[in-house]
TORPA-4810 file (N, C-alpha, C, O; in nm, 3 decimals):
<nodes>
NODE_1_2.554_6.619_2.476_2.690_6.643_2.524_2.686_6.751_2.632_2.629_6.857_2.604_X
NODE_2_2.756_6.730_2.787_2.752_6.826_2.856_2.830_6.922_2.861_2.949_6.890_2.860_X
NODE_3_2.800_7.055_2.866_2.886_7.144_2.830_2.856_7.212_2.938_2.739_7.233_2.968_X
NODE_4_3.012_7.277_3.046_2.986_7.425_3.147_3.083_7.491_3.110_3.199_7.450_3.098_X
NODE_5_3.046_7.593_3.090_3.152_7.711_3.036_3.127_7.835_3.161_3.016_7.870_3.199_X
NODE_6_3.217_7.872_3.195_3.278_7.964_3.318_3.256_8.117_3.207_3.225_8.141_3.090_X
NODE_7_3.287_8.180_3.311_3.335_8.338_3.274_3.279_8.446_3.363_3.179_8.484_3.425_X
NODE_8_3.382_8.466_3.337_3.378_8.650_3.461_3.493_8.653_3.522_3.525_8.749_3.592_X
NODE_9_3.558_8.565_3.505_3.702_8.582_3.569_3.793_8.712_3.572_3.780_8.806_3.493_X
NODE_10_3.899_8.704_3.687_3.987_8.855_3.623_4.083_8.878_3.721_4.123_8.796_3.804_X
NODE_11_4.126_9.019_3.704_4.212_9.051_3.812_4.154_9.193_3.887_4.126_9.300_3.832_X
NODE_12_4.142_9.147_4.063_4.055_9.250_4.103_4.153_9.304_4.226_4.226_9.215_4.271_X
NODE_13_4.164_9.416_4.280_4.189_9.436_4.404_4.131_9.358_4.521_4.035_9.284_4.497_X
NODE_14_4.186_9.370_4.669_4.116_9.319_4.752_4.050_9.420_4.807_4.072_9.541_4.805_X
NODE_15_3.984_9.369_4.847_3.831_9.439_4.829_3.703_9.421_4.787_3.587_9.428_4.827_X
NODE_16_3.788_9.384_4.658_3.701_9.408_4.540_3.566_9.317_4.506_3.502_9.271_4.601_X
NODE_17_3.530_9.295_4.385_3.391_9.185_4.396_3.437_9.176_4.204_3.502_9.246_4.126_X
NODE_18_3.360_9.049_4.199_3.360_8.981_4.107_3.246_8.894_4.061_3.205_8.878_4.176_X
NODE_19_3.165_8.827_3.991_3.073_8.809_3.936_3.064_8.679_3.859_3.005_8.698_3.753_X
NODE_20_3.109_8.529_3.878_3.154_8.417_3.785_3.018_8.389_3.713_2.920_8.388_3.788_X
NODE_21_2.997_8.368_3.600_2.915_8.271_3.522_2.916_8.118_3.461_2.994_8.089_3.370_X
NODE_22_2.842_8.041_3.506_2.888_7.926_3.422_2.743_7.879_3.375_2.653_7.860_3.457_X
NODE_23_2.727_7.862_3.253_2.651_7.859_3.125_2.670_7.689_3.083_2.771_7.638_3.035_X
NODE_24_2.534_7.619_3.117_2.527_7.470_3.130_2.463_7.424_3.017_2.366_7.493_2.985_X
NODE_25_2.489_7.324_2.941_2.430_7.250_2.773_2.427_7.097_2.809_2.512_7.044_2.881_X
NODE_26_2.357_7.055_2.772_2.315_6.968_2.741_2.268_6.842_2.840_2.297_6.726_2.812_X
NODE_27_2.197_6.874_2.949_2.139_6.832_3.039_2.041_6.893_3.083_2.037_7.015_3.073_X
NODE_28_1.931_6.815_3.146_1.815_6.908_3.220_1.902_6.983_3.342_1.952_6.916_3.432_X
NODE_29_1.915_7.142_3.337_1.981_7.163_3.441_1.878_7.188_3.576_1.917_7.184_3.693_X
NODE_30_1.790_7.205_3.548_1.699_7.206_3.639_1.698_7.092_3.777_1.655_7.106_3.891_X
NODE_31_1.757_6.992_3.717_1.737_6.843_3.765_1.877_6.844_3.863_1.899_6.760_3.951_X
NODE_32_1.949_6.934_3.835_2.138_6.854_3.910_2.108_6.991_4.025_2.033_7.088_4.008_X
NODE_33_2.200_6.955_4.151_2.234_7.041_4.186_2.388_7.080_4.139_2.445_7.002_4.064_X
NODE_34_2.445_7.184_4.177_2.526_7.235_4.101_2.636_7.288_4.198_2.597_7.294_4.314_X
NODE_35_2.769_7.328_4.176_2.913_7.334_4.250_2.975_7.472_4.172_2.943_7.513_4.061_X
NODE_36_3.083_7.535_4.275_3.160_7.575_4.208_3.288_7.510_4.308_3.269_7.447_4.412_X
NODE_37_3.410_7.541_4.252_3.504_7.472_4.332_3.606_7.554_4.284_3.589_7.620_4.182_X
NODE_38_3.750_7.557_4.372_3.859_7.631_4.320_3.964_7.526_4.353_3.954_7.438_4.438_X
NODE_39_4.063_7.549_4.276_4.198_7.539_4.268_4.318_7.604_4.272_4.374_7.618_4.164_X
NODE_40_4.402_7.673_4.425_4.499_7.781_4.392_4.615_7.654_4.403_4.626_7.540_4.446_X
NODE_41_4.709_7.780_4.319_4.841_7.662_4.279_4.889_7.614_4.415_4.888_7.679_4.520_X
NODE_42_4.933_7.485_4.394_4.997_7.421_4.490_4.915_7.343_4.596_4.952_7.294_4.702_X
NODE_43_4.776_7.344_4.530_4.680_7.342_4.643_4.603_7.224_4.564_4.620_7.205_4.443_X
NODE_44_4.493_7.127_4.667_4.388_7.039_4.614_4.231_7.151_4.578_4.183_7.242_4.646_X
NODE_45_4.201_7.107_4.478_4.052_7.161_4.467_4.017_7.159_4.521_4.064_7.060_4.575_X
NODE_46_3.894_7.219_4.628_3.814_7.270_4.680_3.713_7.321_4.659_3.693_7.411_4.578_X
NODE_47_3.589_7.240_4.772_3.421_7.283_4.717_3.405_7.399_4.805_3.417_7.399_4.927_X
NODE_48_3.367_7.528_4.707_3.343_7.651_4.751_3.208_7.662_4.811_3.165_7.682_4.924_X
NODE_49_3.152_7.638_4.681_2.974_7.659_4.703_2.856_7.560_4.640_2.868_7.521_4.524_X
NODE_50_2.769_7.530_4.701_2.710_7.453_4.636_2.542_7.499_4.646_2.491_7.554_4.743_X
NODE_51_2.477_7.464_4.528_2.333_7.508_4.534_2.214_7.397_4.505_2.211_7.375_4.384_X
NODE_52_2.167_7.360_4.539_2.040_7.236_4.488_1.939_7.264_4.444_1.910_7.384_4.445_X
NODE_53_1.849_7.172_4.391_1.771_7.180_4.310_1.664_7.278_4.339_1.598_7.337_4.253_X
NODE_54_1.652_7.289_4.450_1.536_7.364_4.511_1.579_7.509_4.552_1.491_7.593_4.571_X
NODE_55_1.726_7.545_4.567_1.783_7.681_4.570_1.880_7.704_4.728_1.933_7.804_4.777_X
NODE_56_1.871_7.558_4.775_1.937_7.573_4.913_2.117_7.561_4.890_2.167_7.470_4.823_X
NODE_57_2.198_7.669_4.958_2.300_7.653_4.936_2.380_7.624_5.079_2.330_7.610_5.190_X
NODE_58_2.489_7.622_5.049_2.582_7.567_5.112_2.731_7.669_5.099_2.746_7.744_5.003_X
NODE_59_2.828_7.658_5.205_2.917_7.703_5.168_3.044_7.702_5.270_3.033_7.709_5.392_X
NODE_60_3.165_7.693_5.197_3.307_7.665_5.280_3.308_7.804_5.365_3.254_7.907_5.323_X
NODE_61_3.379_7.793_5.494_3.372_7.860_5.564_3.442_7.930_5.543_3.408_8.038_5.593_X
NODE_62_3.554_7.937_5.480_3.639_8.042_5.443_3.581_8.140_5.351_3.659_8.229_5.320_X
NODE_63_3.441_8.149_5.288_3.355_8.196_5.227_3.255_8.266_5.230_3.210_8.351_5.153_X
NODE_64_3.198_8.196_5.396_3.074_8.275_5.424_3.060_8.418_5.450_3.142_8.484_5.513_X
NODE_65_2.944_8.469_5.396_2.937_8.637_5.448_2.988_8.688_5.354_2.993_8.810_5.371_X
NODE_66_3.061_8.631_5.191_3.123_8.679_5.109_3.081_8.676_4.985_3.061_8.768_4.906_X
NODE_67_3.065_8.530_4.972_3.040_8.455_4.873_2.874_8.413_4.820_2.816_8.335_4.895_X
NODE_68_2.828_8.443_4.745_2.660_8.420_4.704_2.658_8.326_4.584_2.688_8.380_4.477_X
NODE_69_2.625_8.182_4.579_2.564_8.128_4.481_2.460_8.137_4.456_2.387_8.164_4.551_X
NODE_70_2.398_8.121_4.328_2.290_8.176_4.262_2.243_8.070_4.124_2.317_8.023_4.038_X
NODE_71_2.143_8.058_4.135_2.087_7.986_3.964_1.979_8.035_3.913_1.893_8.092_3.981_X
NODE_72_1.975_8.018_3.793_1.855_8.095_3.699_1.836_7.932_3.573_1.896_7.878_3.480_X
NODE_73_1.714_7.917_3.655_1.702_7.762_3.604_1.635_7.801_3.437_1.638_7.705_3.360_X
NODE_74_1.588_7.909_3.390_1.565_7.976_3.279_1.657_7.972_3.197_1.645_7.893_3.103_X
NODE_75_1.741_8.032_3.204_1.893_8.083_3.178_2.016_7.932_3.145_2.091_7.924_3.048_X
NODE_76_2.003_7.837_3.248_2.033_7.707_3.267_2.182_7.796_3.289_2.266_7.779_3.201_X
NODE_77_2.216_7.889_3.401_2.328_7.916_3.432_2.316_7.931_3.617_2.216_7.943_3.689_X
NODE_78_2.468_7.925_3.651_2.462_7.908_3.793_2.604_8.021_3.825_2.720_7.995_3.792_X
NODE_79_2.568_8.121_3.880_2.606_8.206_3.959_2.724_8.226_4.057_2.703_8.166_4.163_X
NODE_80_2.832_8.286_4.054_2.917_8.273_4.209_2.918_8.450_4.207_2.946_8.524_4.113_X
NODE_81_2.879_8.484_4.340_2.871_8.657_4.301_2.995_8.623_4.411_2.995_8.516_4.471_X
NODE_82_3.099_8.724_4.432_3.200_8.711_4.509_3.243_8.848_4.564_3.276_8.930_4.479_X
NODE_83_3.247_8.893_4.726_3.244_9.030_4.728_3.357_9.051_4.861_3.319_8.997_4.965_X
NODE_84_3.437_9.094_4.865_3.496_9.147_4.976_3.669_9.079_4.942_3.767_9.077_5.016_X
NODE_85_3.648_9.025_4.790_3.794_8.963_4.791_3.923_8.973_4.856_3.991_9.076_4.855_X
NODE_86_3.959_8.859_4.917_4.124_8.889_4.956_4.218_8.799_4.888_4.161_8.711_4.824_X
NODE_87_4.387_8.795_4.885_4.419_8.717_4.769_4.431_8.581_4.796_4.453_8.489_4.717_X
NODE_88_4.415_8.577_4.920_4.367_8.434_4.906_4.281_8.291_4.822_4.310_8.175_4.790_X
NODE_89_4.153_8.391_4.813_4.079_8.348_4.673_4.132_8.333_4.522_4.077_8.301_4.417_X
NODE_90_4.258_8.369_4.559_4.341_8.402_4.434_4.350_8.241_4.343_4.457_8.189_4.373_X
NODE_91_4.283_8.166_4.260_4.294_8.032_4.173_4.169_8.063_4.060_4.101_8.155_4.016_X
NODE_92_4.191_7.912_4.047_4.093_7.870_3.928_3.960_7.848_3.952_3.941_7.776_4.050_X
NODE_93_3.878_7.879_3.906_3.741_7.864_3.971_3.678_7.753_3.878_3.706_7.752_3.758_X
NODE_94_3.597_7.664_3.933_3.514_7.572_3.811_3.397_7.534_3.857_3.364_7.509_3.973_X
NODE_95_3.316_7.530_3.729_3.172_7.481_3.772_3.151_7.332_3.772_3.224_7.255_3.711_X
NODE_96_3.059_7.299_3.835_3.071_7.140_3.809_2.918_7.085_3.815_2.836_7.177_3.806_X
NODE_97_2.872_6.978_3.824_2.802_6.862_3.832_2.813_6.754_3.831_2.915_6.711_3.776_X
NODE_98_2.720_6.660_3.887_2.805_6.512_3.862_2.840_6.486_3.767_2.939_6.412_3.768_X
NODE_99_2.787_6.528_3.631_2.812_6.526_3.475_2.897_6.574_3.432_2.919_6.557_3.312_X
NODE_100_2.993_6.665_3.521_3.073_6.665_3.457_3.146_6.807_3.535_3.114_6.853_3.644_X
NODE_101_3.288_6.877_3.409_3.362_7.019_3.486_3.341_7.092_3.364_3.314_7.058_3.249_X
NODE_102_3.360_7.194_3.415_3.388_7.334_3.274_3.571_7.362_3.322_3.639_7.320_3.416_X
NODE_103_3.598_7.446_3.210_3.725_7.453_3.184_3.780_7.546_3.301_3.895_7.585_3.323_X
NODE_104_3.706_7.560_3.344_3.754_7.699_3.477_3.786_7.854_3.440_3.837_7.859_3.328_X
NODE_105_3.779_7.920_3.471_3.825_8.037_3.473_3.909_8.144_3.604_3.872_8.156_3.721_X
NODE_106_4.003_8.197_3.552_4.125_8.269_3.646_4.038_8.389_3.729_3.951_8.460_3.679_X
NODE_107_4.080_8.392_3.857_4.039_8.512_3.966_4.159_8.535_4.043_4.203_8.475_4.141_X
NODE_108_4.214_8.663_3.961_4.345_8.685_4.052_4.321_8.831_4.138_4.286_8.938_4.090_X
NODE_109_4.357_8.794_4.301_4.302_8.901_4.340_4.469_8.954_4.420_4.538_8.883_4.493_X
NODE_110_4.503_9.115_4.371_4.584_9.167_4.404_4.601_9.315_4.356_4.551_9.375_4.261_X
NODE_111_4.682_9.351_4.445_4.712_9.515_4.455_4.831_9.541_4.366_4.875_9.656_4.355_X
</nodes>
């Protein structure tokens, strides 16, 4: 059964930095490349960041210079380090694979 579970979510100033985890079960994670994506209200999901099998990432431009994906194929977890927040970034964050979503977790960024 595939399981991604999020966490690190919160409420940060802008500015600020933040740290997402998402913690992957029951697949070789080694094998997928891997997503995070957001959702702010009123809005379509959106692919933030993406990382592959081999460690090459990718990323929305509204992101770059900010945003660091990361995996620890040990660990079978995948990384969003997030630094210079503005509230824009302000939604739901989720991990994904073709196999599947995790439940997301909240990043509310405000003063």
């Amino acid at each position: 059964q595939v399981q991604l579970v999020e966490s690190g979510g919160g409420l940060v100033q802008p500015g600020g930095s933040l740290r997402l985890s998402c913690a992957a079960s029951g697949f070789t994670f080694s094998s997928y490349y891997m997503n995070w994506y957001r959702q702010a209200p009123g809005k379509q999901r959106e692919l933030v960041a993406t990382i592959s099998t081999s460690g090459r990432t990718t990323y929305t431009d509204s992101v770059k210079g900010r945003f660091t994906i990361s995996r620890d194929n040990a660990k079978n977890t995948v990384y969003l380090q997030m630094n210079s927040l503005k509230p824009e970034d302000t939604a739901v964050y989720y991990c994904n694979t073709h196999l599947g979503w995790g439940q997301g977790t909240q990043v509310t960024v405000s003063s």
